[in-house]
MIMAR-858368 format. One record per residue (C-alpha): y, x, z negated; residue number from 1; residue in three letters. Coordinates in nm, 4 decimals. Layout:
N
NODE_py_px_pz_lodren_vexmi
NODE_Y_X_Z_NUM_Ala
...
# end
This chain:
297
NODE_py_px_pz_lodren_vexmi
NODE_-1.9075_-2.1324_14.9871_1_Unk
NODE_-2.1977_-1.8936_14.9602_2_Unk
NODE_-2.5701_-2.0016_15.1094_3_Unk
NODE_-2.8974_-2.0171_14.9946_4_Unk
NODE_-3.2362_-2.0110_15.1746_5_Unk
NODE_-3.4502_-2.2655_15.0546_6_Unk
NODE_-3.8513_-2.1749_15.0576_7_Unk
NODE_-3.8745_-2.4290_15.3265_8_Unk
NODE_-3.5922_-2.2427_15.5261_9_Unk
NODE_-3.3373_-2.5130_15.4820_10_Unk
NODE_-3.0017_-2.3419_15.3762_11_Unk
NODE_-2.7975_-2.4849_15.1462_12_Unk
NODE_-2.4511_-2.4099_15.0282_13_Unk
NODE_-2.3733_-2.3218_14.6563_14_Unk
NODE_-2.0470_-2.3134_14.4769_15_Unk
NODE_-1.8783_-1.9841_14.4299_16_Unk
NODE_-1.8699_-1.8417_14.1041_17_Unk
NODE_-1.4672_-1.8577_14.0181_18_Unk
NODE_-1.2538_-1.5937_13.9721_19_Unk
NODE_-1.1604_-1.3749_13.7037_20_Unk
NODE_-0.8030_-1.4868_13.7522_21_Unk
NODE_-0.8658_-1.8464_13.7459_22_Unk
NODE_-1.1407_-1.8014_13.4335_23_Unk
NODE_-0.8389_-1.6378_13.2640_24_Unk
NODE_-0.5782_-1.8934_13.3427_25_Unk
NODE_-0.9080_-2.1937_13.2525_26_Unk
NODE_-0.9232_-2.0392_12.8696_27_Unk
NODE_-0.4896_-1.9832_12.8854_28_Unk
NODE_-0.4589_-2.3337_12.9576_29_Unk
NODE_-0.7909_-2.4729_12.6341_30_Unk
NODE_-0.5754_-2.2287_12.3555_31_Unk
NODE_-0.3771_-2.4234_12.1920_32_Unk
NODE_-0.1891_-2.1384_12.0485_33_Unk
NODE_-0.1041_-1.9656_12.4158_34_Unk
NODE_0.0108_-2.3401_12.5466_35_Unk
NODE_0.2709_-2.3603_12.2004_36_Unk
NODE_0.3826_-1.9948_12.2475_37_Unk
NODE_0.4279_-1.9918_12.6039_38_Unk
NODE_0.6766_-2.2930_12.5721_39_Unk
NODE_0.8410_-2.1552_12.3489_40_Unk
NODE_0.9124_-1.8376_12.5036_41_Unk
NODE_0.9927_-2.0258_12.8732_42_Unk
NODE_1.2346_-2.2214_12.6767_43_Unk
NODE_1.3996_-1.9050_12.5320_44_Unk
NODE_1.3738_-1.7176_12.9183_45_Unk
NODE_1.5435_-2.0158_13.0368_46_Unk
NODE_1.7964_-2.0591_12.7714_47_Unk
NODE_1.9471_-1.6780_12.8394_48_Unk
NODE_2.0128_-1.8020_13.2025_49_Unk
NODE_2.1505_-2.1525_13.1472_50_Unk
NODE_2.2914_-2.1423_12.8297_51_Unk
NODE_2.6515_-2.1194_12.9600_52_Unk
NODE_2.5725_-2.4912_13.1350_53_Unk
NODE_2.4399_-2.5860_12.7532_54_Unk
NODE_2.6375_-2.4900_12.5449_55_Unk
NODE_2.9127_-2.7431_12.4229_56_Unk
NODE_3.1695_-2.4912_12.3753_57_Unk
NODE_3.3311_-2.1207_12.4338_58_Unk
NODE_3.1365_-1.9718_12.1914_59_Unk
NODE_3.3880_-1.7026_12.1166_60_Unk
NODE_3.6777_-1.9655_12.0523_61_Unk
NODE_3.7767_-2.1231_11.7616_62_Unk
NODE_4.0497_-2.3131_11.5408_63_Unk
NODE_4.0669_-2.2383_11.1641_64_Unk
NODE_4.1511_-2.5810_11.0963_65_Unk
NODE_3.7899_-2.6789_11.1856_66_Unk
NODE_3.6360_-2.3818_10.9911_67_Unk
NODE_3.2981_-2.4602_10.8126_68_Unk
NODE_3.2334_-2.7877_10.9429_69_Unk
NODE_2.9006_-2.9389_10.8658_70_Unk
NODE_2.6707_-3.1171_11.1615_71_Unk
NODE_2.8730_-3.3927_11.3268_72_Unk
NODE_2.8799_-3.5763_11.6811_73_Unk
NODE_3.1891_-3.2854_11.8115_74_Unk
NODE_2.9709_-3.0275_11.6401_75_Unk
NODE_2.5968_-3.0984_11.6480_76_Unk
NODE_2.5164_-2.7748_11.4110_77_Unk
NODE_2.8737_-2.7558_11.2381_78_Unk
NODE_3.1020_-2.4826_11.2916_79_Unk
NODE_3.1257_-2.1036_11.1102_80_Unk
NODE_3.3941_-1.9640_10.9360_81_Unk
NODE_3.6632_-1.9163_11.2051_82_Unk
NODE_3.5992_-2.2495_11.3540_83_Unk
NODE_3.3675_-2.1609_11.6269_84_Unk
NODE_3.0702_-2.4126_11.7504_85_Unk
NODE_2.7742_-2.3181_11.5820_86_Unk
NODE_2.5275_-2.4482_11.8486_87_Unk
NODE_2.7372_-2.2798_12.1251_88_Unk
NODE_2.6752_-1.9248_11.9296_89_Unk
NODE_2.3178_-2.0018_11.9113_90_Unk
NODE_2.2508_-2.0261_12.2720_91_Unk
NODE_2.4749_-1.7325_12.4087_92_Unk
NODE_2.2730_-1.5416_12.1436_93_Unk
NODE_1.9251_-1.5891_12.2730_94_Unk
NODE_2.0726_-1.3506_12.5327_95_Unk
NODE_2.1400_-1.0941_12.2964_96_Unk
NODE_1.7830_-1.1600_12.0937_97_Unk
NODE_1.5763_-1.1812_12.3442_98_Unk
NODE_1.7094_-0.9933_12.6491_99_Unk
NODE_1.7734_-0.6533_12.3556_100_Unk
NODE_1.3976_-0.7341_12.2375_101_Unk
NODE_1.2978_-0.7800_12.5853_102_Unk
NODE_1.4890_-0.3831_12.6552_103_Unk
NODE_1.3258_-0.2299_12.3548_104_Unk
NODE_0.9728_-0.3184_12.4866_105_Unk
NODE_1.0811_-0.1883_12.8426_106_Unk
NODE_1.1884_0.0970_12.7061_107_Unk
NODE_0.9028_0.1961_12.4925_108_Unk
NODE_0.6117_0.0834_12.8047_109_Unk
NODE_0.8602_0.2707_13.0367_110_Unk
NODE_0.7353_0.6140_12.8320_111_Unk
NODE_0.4834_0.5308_12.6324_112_Unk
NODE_0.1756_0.4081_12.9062_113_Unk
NODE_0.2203_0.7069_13.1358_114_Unk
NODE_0.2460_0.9175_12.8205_115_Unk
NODE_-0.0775_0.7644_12.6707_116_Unk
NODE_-0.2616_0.7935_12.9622_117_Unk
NODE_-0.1549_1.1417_13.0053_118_Unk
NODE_-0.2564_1.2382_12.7246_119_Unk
NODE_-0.5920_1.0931_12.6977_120_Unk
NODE_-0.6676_1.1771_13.0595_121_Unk
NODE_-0.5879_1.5707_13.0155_122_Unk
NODE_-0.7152_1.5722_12.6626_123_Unk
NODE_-0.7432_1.9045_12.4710_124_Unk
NODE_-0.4380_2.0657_12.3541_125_Unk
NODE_-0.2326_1.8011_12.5428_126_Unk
NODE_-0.4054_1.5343_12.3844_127_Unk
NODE_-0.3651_1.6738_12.0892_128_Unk
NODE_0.0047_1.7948_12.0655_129_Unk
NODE_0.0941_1.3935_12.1583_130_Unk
NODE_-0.1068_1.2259_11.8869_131_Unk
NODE_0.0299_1.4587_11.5984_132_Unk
NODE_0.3912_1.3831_11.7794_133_Unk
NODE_0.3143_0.9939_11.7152_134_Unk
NODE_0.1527_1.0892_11.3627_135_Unk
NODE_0.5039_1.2107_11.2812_136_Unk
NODE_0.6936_0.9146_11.3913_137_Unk
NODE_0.4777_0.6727_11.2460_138_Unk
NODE_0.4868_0.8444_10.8973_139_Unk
NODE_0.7814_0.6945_10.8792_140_Unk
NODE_0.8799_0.2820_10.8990_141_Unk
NODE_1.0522_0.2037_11.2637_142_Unk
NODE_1.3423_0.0400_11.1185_143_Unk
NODE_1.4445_0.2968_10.8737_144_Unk
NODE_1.4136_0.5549_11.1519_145_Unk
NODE_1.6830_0.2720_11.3714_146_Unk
NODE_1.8541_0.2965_11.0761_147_Unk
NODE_1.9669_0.6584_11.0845_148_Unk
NODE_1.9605_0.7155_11.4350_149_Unk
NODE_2.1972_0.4107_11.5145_150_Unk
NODE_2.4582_0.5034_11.2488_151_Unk
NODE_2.4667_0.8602_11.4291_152_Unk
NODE_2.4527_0.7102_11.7481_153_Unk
NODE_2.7045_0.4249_11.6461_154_Unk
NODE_2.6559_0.0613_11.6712_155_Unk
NODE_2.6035_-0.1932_11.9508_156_Unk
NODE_2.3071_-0.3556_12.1423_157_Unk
NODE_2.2546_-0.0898_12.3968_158_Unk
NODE_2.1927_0.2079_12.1291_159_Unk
NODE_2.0100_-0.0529_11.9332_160_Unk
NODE_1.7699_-0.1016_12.2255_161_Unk
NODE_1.7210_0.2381_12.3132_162_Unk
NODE_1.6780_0.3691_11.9256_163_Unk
NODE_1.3982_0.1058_11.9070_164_Unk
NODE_1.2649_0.1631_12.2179_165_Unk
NODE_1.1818_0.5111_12.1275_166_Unk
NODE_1.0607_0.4500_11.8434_167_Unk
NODE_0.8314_0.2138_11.9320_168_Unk
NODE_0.6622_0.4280_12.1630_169_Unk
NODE_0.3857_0.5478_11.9364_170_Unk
NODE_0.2510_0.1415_11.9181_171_Unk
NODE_0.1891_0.0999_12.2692_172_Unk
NODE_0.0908_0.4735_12.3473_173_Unk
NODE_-0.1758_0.4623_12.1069_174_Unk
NODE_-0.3080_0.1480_12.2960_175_Unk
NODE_-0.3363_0.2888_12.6050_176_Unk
NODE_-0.4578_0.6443_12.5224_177_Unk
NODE_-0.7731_0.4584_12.3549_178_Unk
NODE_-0.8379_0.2488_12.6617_179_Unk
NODE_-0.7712_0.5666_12.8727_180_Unk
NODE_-1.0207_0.7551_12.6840_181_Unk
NODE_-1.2929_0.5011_12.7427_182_Unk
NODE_-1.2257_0.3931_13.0833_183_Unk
NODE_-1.2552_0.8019_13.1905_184_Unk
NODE_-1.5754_0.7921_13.0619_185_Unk
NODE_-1.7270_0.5380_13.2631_186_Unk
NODE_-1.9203_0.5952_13.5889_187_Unk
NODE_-1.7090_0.4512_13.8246_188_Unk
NODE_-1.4412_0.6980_13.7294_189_Unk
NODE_-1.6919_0.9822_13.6951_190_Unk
NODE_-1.8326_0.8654_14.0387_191_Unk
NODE_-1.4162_0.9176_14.1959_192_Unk
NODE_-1.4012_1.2663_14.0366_193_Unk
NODE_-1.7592_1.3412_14.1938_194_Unk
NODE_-1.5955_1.2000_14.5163_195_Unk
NODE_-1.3076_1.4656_14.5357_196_Unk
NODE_-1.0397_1.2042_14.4867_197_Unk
NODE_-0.7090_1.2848_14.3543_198_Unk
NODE_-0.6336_1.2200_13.9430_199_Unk
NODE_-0.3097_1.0043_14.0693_200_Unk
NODE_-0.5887_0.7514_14.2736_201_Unk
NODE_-0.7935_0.7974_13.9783_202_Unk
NODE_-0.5257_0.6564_13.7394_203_Unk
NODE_-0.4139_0.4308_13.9112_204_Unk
NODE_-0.6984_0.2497_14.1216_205_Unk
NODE_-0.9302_0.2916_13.7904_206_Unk
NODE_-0.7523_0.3126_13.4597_207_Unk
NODE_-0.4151_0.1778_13.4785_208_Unk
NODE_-0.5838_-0.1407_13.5741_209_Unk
NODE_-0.8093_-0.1822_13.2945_210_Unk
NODE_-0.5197_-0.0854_13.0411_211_Unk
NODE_-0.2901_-0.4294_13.1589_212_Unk
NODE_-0.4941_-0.6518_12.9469_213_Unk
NODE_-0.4136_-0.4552_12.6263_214_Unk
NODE_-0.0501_-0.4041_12.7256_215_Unk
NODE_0.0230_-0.7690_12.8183_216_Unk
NODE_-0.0853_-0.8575_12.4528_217_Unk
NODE_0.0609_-0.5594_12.2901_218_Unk
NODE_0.3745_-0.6712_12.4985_219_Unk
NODE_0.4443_-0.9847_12.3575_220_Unk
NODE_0.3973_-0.9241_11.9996_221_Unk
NODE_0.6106_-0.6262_12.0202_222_Unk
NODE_0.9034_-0.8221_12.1753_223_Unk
NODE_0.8343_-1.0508_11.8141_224_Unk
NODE_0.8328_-0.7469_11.6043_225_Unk
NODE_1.1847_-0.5996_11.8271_226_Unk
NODE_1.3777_-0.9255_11.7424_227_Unk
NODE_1.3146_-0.8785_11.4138_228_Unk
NODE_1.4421_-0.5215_11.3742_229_Unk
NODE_1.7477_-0.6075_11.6023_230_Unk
NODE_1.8627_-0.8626_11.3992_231_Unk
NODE_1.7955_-0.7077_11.1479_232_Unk
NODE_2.0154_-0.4401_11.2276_233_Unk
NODE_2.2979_-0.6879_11.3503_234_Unk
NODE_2.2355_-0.8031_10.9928_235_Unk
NODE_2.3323_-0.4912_10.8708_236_Unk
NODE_2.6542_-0.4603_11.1005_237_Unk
NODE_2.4510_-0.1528_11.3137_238_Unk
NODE_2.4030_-0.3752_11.5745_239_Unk
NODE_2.5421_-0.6576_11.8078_240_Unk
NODE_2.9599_-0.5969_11.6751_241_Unk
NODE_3.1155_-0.9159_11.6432_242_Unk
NODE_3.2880_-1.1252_11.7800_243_Unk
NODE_2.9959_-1.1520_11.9735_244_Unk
NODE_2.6890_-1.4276_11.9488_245_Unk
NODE_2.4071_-1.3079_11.8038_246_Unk
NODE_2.1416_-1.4104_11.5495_247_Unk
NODE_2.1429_-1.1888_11.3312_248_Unk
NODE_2.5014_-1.0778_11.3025_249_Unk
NODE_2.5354_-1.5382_11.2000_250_Unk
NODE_2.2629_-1.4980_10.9709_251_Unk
NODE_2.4884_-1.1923_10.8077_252_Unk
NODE_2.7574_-1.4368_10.8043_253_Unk
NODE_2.6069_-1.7321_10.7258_254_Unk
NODE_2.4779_-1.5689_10.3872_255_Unk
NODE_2.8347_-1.5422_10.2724_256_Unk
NODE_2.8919_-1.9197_10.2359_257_Unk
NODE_2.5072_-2.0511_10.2099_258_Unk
NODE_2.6287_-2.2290_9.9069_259_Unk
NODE_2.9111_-2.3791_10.0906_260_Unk
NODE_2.7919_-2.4231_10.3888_261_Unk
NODE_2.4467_-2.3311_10.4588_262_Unk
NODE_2.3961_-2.4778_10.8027_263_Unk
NODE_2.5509_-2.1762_10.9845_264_Unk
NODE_2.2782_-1.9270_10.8225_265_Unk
NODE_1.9726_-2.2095_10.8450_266_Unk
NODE_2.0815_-2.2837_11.2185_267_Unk
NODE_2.0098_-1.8257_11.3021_268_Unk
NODE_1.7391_-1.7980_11.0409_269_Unk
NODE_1.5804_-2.1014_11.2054_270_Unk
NODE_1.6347_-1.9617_11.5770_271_Unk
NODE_1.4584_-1.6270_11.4616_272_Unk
NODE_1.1682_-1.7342_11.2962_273_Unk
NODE_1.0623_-1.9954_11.6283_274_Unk
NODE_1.1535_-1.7131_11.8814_275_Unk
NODE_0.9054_-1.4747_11.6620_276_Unk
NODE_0.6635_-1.7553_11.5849_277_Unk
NODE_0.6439_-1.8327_11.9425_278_Unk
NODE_0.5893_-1.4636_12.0872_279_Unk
NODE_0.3449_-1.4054_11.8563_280_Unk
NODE_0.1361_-1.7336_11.9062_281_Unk
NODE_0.1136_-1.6734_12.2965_282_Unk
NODE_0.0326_-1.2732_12.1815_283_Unk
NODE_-0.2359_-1.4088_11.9858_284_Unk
NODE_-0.3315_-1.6700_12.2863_285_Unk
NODE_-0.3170_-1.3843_12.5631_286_Unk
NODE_-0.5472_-1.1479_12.3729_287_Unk
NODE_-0.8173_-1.4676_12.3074_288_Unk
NODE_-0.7671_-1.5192_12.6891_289_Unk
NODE_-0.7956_-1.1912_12.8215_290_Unk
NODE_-1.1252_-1.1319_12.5876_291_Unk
NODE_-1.4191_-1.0758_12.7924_292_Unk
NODE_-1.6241_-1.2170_12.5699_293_Unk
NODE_-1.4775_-1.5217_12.5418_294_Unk
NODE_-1.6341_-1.5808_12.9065_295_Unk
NODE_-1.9780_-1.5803_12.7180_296_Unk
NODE_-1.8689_-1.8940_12.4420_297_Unk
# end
C-alpha cells in the first residue's frame, strides 16, 4: 500500500494502482469472445492428452460388417466405411490437427521473430534483401506453395508441418519487423545505445518484450489458419496417410458417401470449423485484451 501526506501531516494509505498483468487478465476475463475461444482451445489441448481415456474405441480397428453405421448407443457418431468408430477417430485426430497446427506456428516463430527483428534492427541492405525475400513468397498463396513442395517432399504430417512452417514465415516476420522498427526508435532504446550496451541486451531487455503482445495474437490465429491448410492437404491425400485419424483425411472420406452416409464427413467438417472458430475468437479476444487503449474505455 503506498502513503499519502495529508496537509495536516496525517498519512494515509492509498490503494496501489494494479498491475499491467492483472489489468490484462481483468479485460481477458469481461470479453466474451476470449472466455468462448479459450474454452474451446483448453478443451482441444486437453483432448490431445486424454483422448486415449475418451475415446470408446481403437480408433484404427474395425469390422466390415458394421461399416457405415449411422449414430447409435455402441456408436455415438456412427462408424466409416471400414467399420471403425467415428467418435474414436475424432478424438485421436485432434492430435494430429492441432499438435501439426500447433508445429507449423513453432516452426515459422522459431525463424521468423529473430529474422524480423534482425532485419528491422540492422536495416539498410539487410532490411531490405529480407522484405523483397517475403515479397516473393507472399506473391504466391501459402497453400499452393504446400502444395508443390509436399508432393516433392512426399506426404505425411511432419513434411506437412515443416512446408507450412516455412512458408508461413513471412506473416509473423512482417509483424515483428514493424514493431522492431518502432520500438528502436524510442528513447529508452536510444538512451541503451547512448549507454554503450550491447545490441543482444538491447533486443532482448527492450524490443523482444514489446513484440510478445503482437505475437501472442498473431499466434493464435495462425494456428486457425494452419489447421485449415493441413487438412486441407490431408484432404488432398498430401498429408496425414491413412490409416491414421485425422480430420481432414475423414472429411476426404466422408465426401465419398455424404449421400449415404453423411455423418462421417459432418462429424470432421464439424470438428474443423469449432477448432478454427475457437482459435480465432480467443485471437480476436487476446488482441482486444492486450490493446493499450482499451485501459482508457
Amino acid at each position: 500500500m503506498a502513503t499519502t501526506l495529508l496537509p495536516g501531516g496525517a498519512l494515509v494509505s492509498a490503494p496501489e494502482a494494479p498491475s499491467s498483468t492483472s489489468m490484462f487478465l481483468w479485460r481477458l476475463r469481461r470479453n466474451p469472445k476470449a472466455m468462448i475461444g479459450g474454452t474451446i482451445v483448453l478443451v482441444l489441448l486437453l483432448l490431445i492428452v486424454v483422448a486415449p481415456l475418451l475415446a470408446p474405441a481403437d480408433p484404427l480397428d474395425g469390422e466390415l460388417s458394421q461399416s457405415l453405421i449411422g449414430p447409435s448407443p455402441d456408436h455415438l457418431l456412427g462408424t466409416d466405411k471400414n467399420g471403425r468408430d467415428v467418435l474414436s477417430r475424432l478424438l485421436y485426430g485432434t492430435r494430429t490437427a492441432v499438435g501439426g497446427a500447433l508445429l507449423v506456428v513453432f516452426i515459422s516463430e522459431l525463424i521468423g521473430v529473430p529474422l524480423g527483428i534482425w532485419a528491422a534492427y540492422k536495416g539498410g541492405w539487410v532490411d531490405e534483401a529480407v522484405t523483397r525475400l517475403w515479397d516473393m513468397l507472399l506473391a504466391f498463396p501459402p497453400l499452393l506453395l504446400a502444395f508443390a513442395v509436399v508432393a516433392a517432399l512426399g506426404p505425411g504430417l511432419e513434411k506437412s508441418a515443416v512446408a507450412l512452417g516455412i512458408l508461413y514465415v513471412p506473416f509473423i516476420a512482417r509483424v515483428v519487423r514493424g514493431v522492431t522498427l518502432v520500438q528502436k526508435e524510442m528513447t529508452y532504446t536510444e538512451a541503451a545505445r547512448a549507454l554503450g550496451y550491447r545490441h543482444g541486451r538491447i533486443v532482448f531487455r527492450h524490443i523482444l518484450p514489446n513484440c510478445l503482445s503482437p505475437i501472442i495474437v498473431v499466434t493464435s490465429l495462425d494456428i486457425a489458419y494452419a489447421m485449415l491448410d493441413l487438412a486441407a492437404l490431408s484432404f488432398l491425400g498430401l498429408g496425414i496417410q491413412p490409416p491414421a485419424p485425422d480430420w481432414g483425411a475423414m472429411l476426404s472420406e466422408g465426401q465419398l458417401v455424404l449421400l449415404t452416409a453423411p455423418h462421417v464427413a459432418l462429424a470432421a467438417g464439424a470438428a474443423i470449423v469449432v477448432a478454427v472458430l475457437g482459435f480465432n475468437l480467443l485471437g480476436d479476444g487476446l488482441r482486444d485484451a492486450l490493446d493499450p487503449r482499451q485501459a482508457q474505455r
